[in-house]
C-alpha positions as CSV (number, residue, x, y, z in Angstrom):
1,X,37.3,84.0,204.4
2,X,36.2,86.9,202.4
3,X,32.8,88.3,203.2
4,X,30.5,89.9,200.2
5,X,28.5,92.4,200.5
6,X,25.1,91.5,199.0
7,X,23.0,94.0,197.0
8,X,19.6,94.0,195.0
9,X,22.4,93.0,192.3
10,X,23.8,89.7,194.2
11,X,20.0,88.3,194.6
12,X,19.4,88.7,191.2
13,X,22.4,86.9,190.3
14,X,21.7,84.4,192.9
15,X,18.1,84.2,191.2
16,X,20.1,83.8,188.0
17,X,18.6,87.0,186.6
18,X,20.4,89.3,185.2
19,X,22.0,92.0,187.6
20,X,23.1,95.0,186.6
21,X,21.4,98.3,187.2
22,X,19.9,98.3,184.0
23,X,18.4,95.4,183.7
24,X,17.2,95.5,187.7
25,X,15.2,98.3,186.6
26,X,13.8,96.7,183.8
27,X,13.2,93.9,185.6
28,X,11.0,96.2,187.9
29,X,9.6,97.9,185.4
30,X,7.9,95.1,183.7
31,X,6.6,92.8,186.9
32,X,4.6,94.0,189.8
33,X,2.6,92.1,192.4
34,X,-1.3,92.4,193.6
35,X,-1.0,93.4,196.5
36,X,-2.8,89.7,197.7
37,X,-0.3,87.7,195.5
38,X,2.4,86.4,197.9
39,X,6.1,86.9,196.1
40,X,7.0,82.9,195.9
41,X,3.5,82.7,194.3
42,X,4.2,85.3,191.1
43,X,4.4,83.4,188.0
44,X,7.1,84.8,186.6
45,X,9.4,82.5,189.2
46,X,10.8,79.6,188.2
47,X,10.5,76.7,190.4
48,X,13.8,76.9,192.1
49,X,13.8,80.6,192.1
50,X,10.6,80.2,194.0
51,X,11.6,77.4,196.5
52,X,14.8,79.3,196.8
53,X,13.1,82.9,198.2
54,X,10.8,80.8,199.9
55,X,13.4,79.1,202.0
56,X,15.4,82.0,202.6
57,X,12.0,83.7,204.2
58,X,10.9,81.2,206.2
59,X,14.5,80.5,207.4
60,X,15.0,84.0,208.1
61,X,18.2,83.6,206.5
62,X,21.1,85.9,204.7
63,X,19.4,86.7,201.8
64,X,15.6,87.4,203.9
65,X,16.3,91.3,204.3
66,X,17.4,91.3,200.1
67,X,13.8,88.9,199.9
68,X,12.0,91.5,201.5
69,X,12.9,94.5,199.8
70,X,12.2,92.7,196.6
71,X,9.0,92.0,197.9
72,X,8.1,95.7,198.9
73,X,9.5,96.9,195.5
74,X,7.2,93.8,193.8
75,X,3.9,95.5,195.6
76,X,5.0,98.7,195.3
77,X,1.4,100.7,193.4
């Protein structure tokens, strides 16, 4: 079984968003969060994007430490 290494890029692709460094940073470029809006509440999230990083937070599961840095970078000022 071959294990990937997941990156910013692999959620993004997971998110179906597109992933390369370009885009990533145009991605964060044009959304940011208040910092009382909770990520799976933004509304630029799809419904299944937003179920999706809500599951994978409350599961504490393989893509939570990903979830949380594109939380941080969300709320970033």
């Amino acid at each position: 079984m071959e294990l990937h290494q997941k990156d910013l890029g692999t959620l993004f692709e997971q998110l179906g968003l597109a992933s390369d460094a370009e885009s990533i940073d145009a991605f964060f470029a044009s959304h940011s969060l208040a910092h009382d809006t909770r990520l799976v509440d933004a509304p630029f999230w799809t419904p299944s994007q937003s179920a999706f990083l809500s599951q994978q937070m409350r599961e504490d599961a393989e893509w939570a430490p990903l979830v949380d840095e594109l939380n941080a970078r969300l709320h970033e000022d």
